[in-house]
N, CA and C atoms as a LAMMPS dump frame, in Angstrom:
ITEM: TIMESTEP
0
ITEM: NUMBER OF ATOMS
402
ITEM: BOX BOUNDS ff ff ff
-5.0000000000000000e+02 5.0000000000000000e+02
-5.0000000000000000e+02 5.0000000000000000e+02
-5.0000000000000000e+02 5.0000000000000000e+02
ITEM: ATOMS id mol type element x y z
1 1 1 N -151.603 -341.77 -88.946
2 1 2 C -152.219 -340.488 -89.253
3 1 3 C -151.931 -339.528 -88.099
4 2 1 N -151.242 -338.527 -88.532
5 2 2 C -150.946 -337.278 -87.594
6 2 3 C -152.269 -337.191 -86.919
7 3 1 N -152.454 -336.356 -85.77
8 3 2 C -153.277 -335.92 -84.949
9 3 3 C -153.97 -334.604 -85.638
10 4 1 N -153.272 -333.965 -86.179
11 4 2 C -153.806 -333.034 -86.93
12 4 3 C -154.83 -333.721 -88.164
13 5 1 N -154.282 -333.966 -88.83
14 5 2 C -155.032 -334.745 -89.895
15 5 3 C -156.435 -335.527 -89.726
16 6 1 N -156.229 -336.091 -88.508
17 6 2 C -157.215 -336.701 -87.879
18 6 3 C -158.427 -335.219 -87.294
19 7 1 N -157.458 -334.707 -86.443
20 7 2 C -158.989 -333.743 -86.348
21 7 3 C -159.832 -332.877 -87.679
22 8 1 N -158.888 -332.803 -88.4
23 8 2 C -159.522 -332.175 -89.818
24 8 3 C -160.41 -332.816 -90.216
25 9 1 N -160.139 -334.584 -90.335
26 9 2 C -160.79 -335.698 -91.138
27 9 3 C -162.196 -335.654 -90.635
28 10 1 N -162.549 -335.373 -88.8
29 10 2 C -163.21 -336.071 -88.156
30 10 3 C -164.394 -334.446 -88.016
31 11 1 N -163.446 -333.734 -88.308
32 11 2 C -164.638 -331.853 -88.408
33 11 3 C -164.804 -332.151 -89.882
34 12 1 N -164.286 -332.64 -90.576
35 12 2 C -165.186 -332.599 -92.157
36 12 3 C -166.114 -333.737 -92.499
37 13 1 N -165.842 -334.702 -92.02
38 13 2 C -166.883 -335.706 -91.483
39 13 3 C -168.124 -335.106 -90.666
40 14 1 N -168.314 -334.224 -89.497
41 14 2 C -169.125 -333.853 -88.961
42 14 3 C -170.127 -333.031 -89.847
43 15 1 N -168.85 -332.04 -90.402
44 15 2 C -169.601 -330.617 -91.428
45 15 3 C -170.32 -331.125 -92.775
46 16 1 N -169.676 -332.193 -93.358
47 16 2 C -170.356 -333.125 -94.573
48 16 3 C -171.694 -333.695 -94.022
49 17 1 N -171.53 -334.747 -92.946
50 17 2 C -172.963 -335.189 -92.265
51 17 3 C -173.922 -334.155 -91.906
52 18 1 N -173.535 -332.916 -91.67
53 18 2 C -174.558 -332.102 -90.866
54 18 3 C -175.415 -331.621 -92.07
55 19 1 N -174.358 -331.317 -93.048
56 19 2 C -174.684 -330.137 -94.282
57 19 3 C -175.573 -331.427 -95.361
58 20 1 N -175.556 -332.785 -95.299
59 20 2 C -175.914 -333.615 -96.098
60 20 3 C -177.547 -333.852 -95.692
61 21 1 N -177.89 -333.719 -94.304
62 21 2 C -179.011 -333.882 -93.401
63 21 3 C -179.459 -332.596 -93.866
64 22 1 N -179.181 -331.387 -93.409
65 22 2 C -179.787 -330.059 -93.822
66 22 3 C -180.589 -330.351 -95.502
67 23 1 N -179.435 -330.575 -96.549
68 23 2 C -180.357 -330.981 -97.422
69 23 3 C -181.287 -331.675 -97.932
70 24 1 N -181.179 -332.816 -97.034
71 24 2 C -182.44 -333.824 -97.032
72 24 3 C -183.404 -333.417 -96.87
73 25 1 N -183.267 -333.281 -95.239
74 25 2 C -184.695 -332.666 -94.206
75 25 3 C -184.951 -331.165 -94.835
76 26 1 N -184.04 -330.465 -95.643
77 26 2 C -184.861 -328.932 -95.947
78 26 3 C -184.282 -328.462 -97.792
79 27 1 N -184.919 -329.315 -98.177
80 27 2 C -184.17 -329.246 -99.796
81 27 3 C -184.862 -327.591 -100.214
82 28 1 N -185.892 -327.454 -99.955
83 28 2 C -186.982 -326.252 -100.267
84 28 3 C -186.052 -325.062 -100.099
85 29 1 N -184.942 -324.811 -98.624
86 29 2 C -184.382 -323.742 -98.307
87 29 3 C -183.548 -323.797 -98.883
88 30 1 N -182.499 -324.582 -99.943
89 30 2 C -181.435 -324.61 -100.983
90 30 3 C -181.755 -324.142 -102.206
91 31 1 N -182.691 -324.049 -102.782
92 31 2 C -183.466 -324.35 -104.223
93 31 3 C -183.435 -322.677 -104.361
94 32 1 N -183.587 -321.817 -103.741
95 32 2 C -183.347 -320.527 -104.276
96 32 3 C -181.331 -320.234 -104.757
97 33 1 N -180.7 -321.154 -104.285
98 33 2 C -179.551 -320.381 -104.297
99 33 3 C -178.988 -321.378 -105.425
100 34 1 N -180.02 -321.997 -106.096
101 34 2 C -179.904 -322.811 -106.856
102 34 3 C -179.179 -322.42 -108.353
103 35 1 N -178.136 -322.894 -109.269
104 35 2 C -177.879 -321.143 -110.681
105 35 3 C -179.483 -321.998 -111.131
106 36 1 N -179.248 -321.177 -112.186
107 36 2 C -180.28 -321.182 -113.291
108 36 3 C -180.489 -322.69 -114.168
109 37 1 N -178.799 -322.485 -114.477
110 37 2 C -178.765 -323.376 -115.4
111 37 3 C -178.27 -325.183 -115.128
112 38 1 N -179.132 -325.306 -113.745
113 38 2 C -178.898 -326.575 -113.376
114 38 3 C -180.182 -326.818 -113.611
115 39 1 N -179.636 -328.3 -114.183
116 39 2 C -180.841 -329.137 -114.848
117 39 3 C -181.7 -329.744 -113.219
118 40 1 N -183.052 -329.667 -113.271
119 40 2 C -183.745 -330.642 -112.168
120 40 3 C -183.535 -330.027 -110.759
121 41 1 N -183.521 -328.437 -109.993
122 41 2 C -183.11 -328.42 -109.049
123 41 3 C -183.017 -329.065 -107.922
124 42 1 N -183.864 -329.599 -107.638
125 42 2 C -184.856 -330.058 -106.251
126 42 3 C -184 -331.715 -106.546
127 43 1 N -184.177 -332.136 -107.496
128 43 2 C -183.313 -333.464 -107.678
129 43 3 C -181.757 -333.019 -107.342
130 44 1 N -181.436 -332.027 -107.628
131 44 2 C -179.82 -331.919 -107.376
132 44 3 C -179.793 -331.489 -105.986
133 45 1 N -180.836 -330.986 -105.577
134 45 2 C -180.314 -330.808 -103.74
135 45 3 C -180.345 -332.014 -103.436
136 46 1 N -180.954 -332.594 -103.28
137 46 2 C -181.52 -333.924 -102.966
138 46 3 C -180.101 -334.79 -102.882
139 47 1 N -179.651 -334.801 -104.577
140 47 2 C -178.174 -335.534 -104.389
141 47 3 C -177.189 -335.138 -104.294
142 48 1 N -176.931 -333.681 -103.88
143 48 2 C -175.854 -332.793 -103.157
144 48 3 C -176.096 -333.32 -101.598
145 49 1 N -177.229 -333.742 -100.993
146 49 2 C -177.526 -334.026 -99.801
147 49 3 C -176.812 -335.475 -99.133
148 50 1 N -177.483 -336.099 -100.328
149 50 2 C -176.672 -337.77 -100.33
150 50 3 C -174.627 -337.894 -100.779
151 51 1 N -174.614 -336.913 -101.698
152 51 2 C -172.943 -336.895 -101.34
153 51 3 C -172.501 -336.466 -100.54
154 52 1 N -172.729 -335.88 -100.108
155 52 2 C -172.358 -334.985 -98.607
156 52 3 C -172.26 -336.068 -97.691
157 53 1 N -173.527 -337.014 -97.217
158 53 2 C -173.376 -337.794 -96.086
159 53 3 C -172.678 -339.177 -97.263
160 54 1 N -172.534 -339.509 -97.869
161 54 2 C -171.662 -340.799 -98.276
162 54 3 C -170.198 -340.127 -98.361
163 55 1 N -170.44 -338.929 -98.798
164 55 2 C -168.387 -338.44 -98.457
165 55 3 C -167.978 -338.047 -96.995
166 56 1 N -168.597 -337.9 -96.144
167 56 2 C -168.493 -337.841 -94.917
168 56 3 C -168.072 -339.486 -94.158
169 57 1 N -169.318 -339.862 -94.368
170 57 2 C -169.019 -341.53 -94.21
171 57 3 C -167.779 -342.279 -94.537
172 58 1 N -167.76 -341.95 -96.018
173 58 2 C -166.608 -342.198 -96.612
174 58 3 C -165.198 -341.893 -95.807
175 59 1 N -165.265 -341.045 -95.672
176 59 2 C -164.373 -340.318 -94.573
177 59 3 C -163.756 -341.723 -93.9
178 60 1 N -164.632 -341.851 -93.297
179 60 2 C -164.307 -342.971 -92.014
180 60 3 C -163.956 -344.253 -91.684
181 61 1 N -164.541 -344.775 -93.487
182 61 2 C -163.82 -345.579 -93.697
183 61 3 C -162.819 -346.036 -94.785
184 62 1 N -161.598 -346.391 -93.971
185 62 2 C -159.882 -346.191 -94.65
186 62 3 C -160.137 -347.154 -95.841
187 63 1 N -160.38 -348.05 -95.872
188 63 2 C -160.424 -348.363 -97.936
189 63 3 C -161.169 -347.372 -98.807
190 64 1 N -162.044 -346.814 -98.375
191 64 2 C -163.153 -345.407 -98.81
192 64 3 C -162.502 -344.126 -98.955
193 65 1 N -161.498 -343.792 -97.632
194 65 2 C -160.734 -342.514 -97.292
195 65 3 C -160.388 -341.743 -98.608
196 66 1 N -159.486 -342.113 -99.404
197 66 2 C -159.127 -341.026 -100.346
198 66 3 C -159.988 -340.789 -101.503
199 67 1 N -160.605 -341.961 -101.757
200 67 2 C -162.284 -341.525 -103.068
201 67 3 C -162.72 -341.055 -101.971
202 68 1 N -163.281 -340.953 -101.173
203 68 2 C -164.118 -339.744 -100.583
204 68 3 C -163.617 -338.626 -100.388
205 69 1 N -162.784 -338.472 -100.286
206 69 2 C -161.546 -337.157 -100.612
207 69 3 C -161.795 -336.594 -101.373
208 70 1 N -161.194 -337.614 -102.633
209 70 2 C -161.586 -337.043 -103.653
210 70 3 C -162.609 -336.407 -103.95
211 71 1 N -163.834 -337.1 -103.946
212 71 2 C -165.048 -336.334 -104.053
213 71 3 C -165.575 -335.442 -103.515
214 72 1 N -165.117 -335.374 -102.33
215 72 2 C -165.563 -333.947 -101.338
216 72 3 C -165.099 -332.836 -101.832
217 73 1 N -163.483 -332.75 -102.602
218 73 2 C -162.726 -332.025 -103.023
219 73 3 C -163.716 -331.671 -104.236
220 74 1 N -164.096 -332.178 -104.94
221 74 2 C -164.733 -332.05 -106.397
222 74 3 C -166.216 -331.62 -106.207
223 75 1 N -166.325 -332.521 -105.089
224 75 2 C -167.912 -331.576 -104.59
225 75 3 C -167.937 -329.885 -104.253
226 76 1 N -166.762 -330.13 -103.554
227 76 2 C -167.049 -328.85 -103.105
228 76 3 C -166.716 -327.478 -104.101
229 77 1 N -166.068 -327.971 -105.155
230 77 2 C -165.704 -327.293 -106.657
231 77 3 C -167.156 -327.603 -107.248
232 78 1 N -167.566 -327.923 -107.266
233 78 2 C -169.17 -328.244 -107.939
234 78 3 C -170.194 -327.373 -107.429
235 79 1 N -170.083 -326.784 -106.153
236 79 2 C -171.23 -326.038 -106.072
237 79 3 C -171.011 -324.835 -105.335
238 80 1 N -169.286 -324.312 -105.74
239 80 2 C -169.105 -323.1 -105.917
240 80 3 C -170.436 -322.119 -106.578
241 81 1 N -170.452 -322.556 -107.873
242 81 2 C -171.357 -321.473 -108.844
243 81 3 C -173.109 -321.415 -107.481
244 82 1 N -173.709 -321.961 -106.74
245 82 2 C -173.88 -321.716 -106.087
246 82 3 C -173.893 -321.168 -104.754
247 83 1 N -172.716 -321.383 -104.322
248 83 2 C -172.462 -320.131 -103.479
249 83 3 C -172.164 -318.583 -103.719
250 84 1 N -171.696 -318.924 -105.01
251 84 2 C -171.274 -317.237 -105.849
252 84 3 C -172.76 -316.71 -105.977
253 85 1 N -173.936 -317.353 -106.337
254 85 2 C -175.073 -316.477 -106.773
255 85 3 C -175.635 -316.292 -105.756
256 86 1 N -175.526 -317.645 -104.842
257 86 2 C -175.947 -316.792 -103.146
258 86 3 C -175.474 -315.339 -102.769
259 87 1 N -174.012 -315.335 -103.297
260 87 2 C -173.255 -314.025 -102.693
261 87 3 C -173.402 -312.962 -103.777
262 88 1 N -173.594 -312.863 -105.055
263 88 2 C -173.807 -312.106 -106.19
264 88 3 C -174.99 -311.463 -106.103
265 89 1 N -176.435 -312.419 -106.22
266 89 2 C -177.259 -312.307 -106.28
267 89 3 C -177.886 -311.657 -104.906
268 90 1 N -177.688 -311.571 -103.606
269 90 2 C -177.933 -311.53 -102.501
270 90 3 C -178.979 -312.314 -102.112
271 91 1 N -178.98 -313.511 -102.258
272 91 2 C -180.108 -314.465 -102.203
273 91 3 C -180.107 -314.716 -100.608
274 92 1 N -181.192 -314.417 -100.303
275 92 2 C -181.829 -314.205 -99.162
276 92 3 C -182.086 -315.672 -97.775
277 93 1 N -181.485 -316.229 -97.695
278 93 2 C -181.725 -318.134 -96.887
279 93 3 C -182.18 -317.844 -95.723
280 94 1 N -182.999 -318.292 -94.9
281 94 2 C -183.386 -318.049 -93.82
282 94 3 C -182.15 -318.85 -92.437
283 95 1 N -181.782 -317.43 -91.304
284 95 2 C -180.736 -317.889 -91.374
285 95 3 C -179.537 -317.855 -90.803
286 96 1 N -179.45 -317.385 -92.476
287 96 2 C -178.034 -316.996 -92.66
288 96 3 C -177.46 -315.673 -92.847
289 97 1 N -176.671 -314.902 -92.794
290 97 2 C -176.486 -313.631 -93.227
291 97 3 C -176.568 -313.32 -94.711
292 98 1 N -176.878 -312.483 -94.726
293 98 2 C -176.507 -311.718 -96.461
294 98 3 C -175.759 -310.305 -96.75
295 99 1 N -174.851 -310.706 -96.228
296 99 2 C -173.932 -308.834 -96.306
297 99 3 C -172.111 -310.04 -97.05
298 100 1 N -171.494 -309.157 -97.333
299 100 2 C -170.219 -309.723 -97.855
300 100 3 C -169.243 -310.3 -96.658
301 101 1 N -169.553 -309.736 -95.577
302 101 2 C -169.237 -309.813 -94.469
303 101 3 C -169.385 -311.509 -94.003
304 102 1 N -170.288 -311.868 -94.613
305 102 2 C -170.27 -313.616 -94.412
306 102 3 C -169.594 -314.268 -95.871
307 103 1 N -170.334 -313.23 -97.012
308 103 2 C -170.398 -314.333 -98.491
309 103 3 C -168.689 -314.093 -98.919
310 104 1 N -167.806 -312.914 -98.314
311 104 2 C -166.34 -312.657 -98.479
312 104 3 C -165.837 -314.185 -98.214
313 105 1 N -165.743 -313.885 -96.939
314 105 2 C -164.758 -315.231 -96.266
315 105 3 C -165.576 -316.909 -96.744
316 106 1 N -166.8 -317.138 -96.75
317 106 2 C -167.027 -318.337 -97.148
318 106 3 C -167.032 -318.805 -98.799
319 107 1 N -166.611 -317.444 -99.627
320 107 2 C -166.181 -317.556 -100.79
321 107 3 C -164.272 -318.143 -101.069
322 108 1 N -163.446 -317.168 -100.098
323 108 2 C -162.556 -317.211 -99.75
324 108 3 C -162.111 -319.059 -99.213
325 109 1 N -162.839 -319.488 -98.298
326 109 2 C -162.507 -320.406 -97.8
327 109 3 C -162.657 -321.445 -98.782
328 110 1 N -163.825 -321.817 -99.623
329 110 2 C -164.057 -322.631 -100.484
330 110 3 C -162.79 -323.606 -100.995
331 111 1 N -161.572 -322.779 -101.437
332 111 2 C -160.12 -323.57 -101.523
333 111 3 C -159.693 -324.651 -100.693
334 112 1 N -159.852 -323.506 -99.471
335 112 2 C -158.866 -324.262 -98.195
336 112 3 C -159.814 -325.966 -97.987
337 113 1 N -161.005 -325.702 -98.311
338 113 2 C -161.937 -326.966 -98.101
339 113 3 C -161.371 -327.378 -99.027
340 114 1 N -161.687 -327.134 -100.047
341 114 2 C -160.742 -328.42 -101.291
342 114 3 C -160.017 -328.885 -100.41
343 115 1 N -158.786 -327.932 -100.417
344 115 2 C -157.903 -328.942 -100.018
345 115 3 C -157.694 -329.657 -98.774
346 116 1 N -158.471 -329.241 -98.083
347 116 2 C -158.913 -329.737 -96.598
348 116 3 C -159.134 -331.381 -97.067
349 117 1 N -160.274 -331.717 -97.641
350 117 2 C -160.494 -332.719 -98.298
351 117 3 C -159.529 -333.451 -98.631
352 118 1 N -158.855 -333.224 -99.11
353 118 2 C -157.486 -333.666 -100.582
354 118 3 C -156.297 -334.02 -98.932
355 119 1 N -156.616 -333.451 -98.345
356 119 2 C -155.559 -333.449 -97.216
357 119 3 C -155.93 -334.539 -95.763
358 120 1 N -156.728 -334.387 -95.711
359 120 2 C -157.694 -335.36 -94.327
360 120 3 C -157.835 -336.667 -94.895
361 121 1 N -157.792 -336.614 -96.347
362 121 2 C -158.323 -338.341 -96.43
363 121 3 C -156.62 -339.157 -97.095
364 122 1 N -155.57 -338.116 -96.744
365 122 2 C -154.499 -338.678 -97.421
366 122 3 C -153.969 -338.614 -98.916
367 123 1 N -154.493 -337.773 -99.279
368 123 2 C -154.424 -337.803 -101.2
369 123 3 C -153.181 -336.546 -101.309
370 124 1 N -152.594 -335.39 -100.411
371 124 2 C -152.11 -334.076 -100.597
372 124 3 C -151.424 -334.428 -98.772
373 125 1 N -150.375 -333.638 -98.552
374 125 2 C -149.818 -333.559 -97.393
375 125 3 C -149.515 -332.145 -97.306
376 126 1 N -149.375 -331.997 -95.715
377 126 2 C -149.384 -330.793 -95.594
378 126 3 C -148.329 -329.518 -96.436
379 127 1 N -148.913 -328.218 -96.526
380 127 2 C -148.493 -327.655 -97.971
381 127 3 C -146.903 -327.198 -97.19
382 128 1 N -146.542 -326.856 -96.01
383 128 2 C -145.356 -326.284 -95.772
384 128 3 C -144.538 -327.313 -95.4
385 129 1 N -144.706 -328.401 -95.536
386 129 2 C -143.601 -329.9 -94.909
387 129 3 C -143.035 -330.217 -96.358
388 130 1 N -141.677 -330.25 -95.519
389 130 2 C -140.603 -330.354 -96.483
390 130 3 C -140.582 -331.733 -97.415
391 131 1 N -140.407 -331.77 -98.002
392 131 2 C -140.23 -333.365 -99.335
393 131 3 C -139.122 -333.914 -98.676
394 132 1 N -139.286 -335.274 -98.789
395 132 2 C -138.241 -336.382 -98.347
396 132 3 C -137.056 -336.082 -99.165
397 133 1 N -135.468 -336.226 -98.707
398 133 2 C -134.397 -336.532 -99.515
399 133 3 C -134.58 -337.618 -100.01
400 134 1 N -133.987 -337.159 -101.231
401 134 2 C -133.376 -338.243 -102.786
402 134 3 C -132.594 -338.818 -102.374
């Protein structure tokens, strides 16, 4: 594993564990930016909290590495529609900012995490490296 790859693996490991704890210990401060039309909120922070730290984990360990990839990748496509109503709605988190000035770029970035994911645990290689000769 490149050195690069490795530090990606080991900051999305950190940012998954940190962000998985936040929802545990403070499910109450998620639940507004919650959409509408999710069934059970408070149950879905709860297990947005627990994937977070098992795909982090996952992370770390190499028979685990690319399903946790995977899933981080898919997680983090999963609760787009919550960050959009955070940023739509101007939903208020204690915090955090609420001007576009934050909800622009962490809307923006949402991709690059996909594929951050898809890329750190080995599933996608880097997007400008050339393909092996035939």
């Amino acid at each position: 594993m490149s050195a690069g790859r490795r530090a990606i693996l080991w900051l999305l490991a950190a940012f998954y564990l940190a962000a998985g704890l936040l929802h545990l210990c403070s499910p109450a401060a998620f639940l507004p930016i919650v959409p509408d039309w999710v069934p059970a909120p408070s149950l879905t922070v709860i297990a947005t909290g627990i994937a977070e730290i098992l795909g982090a984990l996952g992370l770390l360990v190499p028979k685990l590495r690319k399903a946790a990839g995977i899933g981080l990748a898919l997680y983090a496509l999963c609760v787009f529609p919550a960050n959009l109503k955070h940023a739509v709605e101007g939903v208020v988190l204690p915090g955090l900012p609420s001007n576009w000035w934050y909800h622009g770029p962490r809307l923006a970035f949402q991709p690059v995490l996909i594929w951050a994911a898809l890329y750190a645990s080995g599933v996608t290689r880097w997007p400008w490296r050339r393909l092996p000769a035939k």
